[in-house]
C-alpha positions in Angstrom: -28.7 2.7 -8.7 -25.0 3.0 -9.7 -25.9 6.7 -11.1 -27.3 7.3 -7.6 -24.5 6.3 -5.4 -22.0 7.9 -8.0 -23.8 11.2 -7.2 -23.6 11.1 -3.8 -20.3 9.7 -3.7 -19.6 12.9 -5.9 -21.4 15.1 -2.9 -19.7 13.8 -0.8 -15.7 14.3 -1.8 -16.7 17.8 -2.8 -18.2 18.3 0.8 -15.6 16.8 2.3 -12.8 18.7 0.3 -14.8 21.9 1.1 -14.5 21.1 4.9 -10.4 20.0 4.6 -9.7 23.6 3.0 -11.5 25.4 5.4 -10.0 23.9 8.6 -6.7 24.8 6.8 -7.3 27.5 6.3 -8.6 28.5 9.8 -5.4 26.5 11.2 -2.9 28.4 9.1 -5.0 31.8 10.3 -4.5 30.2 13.8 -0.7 29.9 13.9 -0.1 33.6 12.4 -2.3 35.1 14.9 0.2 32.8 17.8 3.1 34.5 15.9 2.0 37.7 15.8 1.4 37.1 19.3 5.0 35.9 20.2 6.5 38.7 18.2 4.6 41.5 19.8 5.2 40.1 23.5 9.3 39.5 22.2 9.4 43.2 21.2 8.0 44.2 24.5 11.3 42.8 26.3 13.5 45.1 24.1 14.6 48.4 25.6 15.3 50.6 22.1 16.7 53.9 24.0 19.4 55.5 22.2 18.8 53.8 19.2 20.0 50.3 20.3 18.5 46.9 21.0 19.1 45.7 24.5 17.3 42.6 25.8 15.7 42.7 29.3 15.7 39.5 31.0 12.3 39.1 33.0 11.8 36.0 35.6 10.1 33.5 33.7 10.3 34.5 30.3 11.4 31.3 28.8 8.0 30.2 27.3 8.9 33.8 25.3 12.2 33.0 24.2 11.2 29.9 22.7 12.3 29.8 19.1 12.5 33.5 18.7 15.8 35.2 17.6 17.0 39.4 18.2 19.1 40.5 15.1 20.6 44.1 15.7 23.8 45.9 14.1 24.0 42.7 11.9 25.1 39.8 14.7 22.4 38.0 16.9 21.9 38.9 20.3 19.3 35.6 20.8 19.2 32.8 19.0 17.9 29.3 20.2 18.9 26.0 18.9 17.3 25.3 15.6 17.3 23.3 12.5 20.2 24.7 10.0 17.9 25.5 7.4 15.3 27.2 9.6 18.1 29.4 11.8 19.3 30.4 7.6 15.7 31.1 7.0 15.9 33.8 9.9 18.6 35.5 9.3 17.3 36.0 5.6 14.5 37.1 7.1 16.7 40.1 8.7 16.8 41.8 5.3 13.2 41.6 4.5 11.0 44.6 5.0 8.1 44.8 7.4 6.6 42.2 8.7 7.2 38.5 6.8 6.1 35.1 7.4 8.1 32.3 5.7 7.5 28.4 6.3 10.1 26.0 6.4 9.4 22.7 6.7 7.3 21.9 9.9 8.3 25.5 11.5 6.8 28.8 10.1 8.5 31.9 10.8 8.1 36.0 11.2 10.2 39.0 11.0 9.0 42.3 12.4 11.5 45.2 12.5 12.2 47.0 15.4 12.7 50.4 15.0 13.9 53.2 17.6 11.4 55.6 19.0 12.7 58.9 18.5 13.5 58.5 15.2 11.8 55.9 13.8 14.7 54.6 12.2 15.0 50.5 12.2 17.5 49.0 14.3 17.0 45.4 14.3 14.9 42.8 13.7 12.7 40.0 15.6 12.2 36.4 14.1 9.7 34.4 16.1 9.0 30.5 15.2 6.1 28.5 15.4 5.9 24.5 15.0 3.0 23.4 12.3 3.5 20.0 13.5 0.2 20.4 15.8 -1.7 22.0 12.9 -0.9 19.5 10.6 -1.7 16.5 12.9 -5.3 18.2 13.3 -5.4 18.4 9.6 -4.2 14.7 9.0 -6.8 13.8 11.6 -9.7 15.9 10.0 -8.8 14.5 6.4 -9.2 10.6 7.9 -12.1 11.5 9.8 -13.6 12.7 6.9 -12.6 10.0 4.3 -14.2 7.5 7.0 -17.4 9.5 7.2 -17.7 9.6 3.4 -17.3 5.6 3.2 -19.4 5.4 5.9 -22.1 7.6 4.8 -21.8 6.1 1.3 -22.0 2.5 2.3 -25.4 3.5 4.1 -26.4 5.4 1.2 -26.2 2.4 -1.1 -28.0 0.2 1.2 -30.5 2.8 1.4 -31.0 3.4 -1.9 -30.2 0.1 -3.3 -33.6 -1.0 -1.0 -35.8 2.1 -1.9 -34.9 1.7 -6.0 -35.6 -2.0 -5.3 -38.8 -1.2 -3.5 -40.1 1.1 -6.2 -39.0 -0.8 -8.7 -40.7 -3.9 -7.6 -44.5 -3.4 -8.4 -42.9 -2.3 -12.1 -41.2 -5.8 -12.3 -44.6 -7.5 -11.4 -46.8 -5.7 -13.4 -44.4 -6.3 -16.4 -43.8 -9.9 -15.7 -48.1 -9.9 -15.3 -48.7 -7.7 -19.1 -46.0 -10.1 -20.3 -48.2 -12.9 -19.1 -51.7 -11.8 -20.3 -50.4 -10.8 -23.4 -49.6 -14.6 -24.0 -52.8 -16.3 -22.1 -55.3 -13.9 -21.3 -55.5 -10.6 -23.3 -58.8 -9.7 -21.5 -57.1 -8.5 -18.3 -56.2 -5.0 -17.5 -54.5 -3.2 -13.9 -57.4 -1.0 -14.2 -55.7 1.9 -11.7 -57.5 4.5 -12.7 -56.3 8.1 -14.3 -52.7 8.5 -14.4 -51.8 10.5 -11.6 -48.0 8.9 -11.2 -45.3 7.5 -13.1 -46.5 4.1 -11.6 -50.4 4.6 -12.2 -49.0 6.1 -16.0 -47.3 2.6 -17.1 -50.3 0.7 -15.5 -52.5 2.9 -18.2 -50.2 2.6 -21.2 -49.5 -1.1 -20.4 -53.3 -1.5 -20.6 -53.7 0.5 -23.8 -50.9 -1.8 -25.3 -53.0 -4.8 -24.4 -56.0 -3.5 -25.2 -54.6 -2.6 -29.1 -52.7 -6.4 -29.1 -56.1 -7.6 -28.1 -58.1 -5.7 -30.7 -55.6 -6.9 -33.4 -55.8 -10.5 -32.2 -59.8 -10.6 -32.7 -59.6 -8.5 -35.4 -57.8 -11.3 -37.1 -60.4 -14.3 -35.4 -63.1 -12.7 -36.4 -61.6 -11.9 -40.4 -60.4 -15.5 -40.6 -64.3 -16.8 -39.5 -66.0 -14.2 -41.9 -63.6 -15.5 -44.7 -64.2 -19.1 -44.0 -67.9 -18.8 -42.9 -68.7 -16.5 -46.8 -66.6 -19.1 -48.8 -67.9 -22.2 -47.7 -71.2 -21.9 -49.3 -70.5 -21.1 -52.9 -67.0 -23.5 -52.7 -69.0 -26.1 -52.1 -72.5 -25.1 -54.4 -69.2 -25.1 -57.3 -67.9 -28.5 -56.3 -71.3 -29.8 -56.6 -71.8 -28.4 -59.8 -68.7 -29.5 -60.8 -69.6 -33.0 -59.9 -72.7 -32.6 -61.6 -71.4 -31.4 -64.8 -69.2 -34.7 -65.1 -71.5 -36.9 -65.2 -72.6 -38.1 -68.6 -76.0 -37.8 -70.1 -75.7 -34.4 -69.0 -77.1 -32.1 -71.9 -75.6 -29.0 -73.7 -78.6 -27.2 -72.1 -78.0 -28.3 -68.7 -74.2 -27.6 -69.2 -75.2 -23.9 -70.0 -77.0 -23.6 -67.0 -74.8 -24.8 -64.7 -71.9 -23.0 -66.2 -74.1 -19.5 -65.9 -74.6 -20.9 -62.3 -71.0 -21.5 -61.7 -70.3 -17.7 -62.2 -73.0 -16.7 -60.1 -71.3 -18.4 -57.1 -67.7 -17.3 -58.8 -69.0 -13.7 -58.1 -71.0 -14.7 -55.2 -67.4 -15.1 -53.9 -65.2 -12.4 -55.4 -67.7 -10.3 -53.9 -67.8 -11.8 -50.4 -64.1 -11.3 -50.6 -64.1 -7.7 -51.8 -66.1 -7.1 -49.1 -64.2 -8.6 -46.2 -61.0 -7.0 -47.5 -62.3 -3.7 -47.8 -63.9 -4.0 -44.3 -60.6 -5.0 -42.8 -58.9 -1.9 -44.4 -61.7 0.4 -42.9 -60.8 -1.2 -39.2 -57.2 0.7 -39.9 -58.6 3.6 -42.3 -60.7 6.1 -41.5 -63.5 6.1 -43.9 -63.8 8.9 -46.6 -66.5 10.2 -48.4 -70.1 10.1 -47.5 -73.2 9.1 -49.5 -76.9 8.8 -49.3 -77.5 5.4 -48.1 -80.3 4.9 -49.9 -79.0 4.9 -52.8 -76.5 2.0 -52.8 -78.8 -0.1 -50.7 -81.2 0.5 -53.6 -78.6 -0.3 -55.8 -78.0 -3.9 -54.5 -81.4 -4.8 -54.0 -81.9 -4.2 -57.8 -78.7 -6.2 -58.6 -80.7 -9.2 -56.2 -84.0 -9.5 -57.6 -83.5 -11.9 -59.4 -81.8 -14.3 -56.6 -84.8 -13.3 -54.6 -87.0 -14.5 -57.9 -85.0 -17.7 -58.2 -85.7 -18.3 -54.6 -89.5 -17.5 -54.6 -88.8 -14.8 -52.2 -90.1 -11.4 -52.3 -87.3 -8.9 -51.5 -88.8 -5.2 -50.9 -87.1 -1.4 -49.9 -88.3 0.9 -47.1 -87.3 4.3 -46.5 -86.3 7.2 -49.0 -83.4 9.4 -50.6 -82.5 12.1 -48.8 -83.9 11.5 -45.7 -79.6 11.0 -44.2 -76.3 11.2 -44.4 -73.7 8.1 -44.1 -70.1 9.2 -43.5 -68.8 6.1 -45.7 -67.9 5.9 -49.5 -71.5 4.6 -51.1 -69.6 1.7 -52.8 -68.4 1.1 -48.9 -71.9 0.9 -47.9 -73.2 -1.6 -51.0 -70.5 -3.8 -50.0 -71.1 -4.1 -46.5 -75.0 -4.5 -46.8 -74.5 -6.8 -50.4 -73.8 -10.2 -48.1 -76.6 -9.5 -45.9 -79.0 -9.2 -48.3 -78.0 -12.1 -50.0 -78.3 -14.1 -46.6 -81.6 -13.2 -46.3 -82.6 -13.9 -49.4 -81.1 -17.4 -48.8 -82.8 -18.3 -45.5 -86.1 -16.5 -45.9 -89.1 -18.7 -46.3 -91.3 -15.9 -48.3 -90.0 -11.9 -47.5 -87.1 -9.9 -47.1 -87.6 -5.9 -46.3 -84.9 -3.6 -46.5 -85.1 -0.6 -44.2 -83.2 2.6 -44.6 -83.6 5.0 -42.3 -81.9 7.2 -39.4 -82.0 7.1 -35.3 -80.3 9.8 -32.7 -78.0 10.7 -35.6 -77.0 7.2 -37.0 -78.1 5.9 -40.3 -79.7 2.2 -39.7 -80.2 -0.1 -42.6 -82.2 -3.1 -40.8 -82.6 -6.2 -43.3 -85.3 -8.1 -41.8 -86.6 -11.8 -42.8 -88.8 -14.4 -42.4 -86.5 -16.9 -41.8 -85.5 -19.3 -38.4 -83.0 -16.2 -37.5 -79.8 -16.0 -36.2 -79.5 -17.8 -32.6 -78.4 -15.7 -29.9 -75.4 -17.1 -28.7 -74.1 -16.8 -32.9 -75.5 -12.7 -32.4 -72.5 -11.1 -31.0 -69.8 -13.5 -33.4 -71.8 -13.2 -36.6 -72.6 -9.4 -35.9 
């Protein structure tokens, strides 16, 4: 706001000083064209004959004589009464040649020679005087009528623009004040204005793209923390029951074996399930590189579960074949992703798990089906 009055205040001296030096301009035009007047109708009352200066008196030529003086043979035949200065002015004036104007103080003055007729030889001069006093009133007034305007029009001009920036401005300050808001308590909001078309409808869209990332983050987070805590809370607590077990006495060197070999089980059990969340959390942020045959890995990890599949009395089988897609992942990206869910199904399956691989529209699926009580459907989109 204070750039935009500053500019029109700007504007406006530089109009105003545009209009002041014209009007002087036209003024001071004004007044020698009244001189050049007075001096012409002067020299018509001279009789040059015989190469003098001679005034003719005509009835009611006194508005003519006013502040005019006839200089011939070096002496004045007319002079009125006049400031010092300015009756010095015009006899200086006397030597000057051709035609002069000369300001002093409020009076401006001009010389034209008078010459004789026949032989065009100068004989005297003329020296009429005008008063700038009238011209400079009309310039004093012009100058305060203008520096009134100017306040005037900039006073309005604030108020204008101080309402329109605040107008404008306003729905910018709410929509803030509202992002700032759902950014705190509800993330899931948006402006939804449609396509930028406008500065306005342009914030409204990156505002919503902001919330929309701070959202994604904020789940991204909620759902990590729950994968972490739902992966680890099995095997922490299978290894504090083992651990309980184990320190009990009467417990044989043969039963110690086996539940140290069962302790690492659920030691890897979890260095895995953390491998895996980690390097699914650095794929949200990543692009993925590489691609594979999906078989393969998926094979891979089935091989590496047989015998959890054995040691639950669960049969654990592979559909599908190599070659038959493409995944665009790393294939130690896709065992580690389909490594926990394998392993779940394994755990809650009452007699079968099938793995499928297999492609659809362009996408590779890898479907892990038991025969298990399933995942409920309000868990689906949390788990998933």
């Amino acid at each position: 706001m204070t750039a935009s009055i500053a500019v029109l205040g700007a504007g406006l001296v530089l109009l105003s000083l545009g209009v002041n030096v014209l009007l002087t301009k036209q003024l001071s035009g004004d007044a020698s064209s009244v001189l050049r007047n007075r001096a012409g109708a002067q020299l018509a009352t001279l009789d040059t004959r015989g190469g003098r200066v001679r005034l003719n008196e005509a009835p009611n030529d006194g508005a003519v004589d006013q502040q005019a003086w006839v200089f011939a043979a070096g002496r004045a035949l007319e002079q009125p009464r006049a400031d010092p200065a300015v009756a010095r002015a015009a006899v200086d004036l006397t030597r000057a040649r051709g035609a002069v104007e000369r300001t002093v103080g409020a009076m401006r003055l001009l010389s034209e020679p008078v010459y004789d007729p026949a032989s065009r030889r100068r004989i005297g001069t003329v020296v009429v005087g005008l008063s700038l006093v009238p011209y400079r009133h009309t310039e004093n007034i012009a100058l305060v009528s203008t520096l009134a305007l100017d306040a005037f029009v900039l006073l309005i001009g604030g108020l204008v623009v101080g309402r329109a920036m605040s107008g404008a401005l306003r729905p910018v300050a709410e929509m803030t004040e509202r992002a700032s808001e759902w950014s705190e308590h509800d993330l899931h909001r948006r402006f939804d204005m449609g396509p930028a078309h406008d500065e306005l409808t342009g914030l409204a869209a990156t505002l919503d793209g902001m919330l929309g990332r701070i959202d994604a983050v904020i789940r991204h987070e909620q759902r990590f923390s729950a994968e972490v805590a739902h992966e680890l809370r099995t095997p922490l607590s299978s290894l504090r029951a083992e651990a309980e077990l184990a320190l009990r006495s009467g417990q044989g060197e043969a039963d110690l074996r086996e539940g140290m070999r069962r302790v690492l089980a659920y030691t890897e059990r979890m260095a895995t399930a953390i491998e895996t969340l980690l390097l699914m959390a650095r794929s949200d942020s990543t692009s993925a590189v590489g691609s594979c045959d999906p078989f393969v890995p998926v094979q891979e990890v089935v091989g590496s579960l047989e015998a959890a599949a054995s040691a639950h009395d669960v049969e654990l089988q592979i559909a599908g074949a190599p070659g038959l897609t493409m995944a665009g992942a790393d294939g130690a990206l896709v065992a580690q992703v389909v490594h926990p869910l394998i392993d779940n199904g394994i755990r809650h399956a009452a007699r079968r798990v099938e793995v499928r691989v297999g492609g659809l529209a362009g996408e590779v699926r890898i479907a892990v089906r038991d025969d298990g009580p399933g995942v409920p459907a309000a868990e689906t989109d949390r788990i998933f």
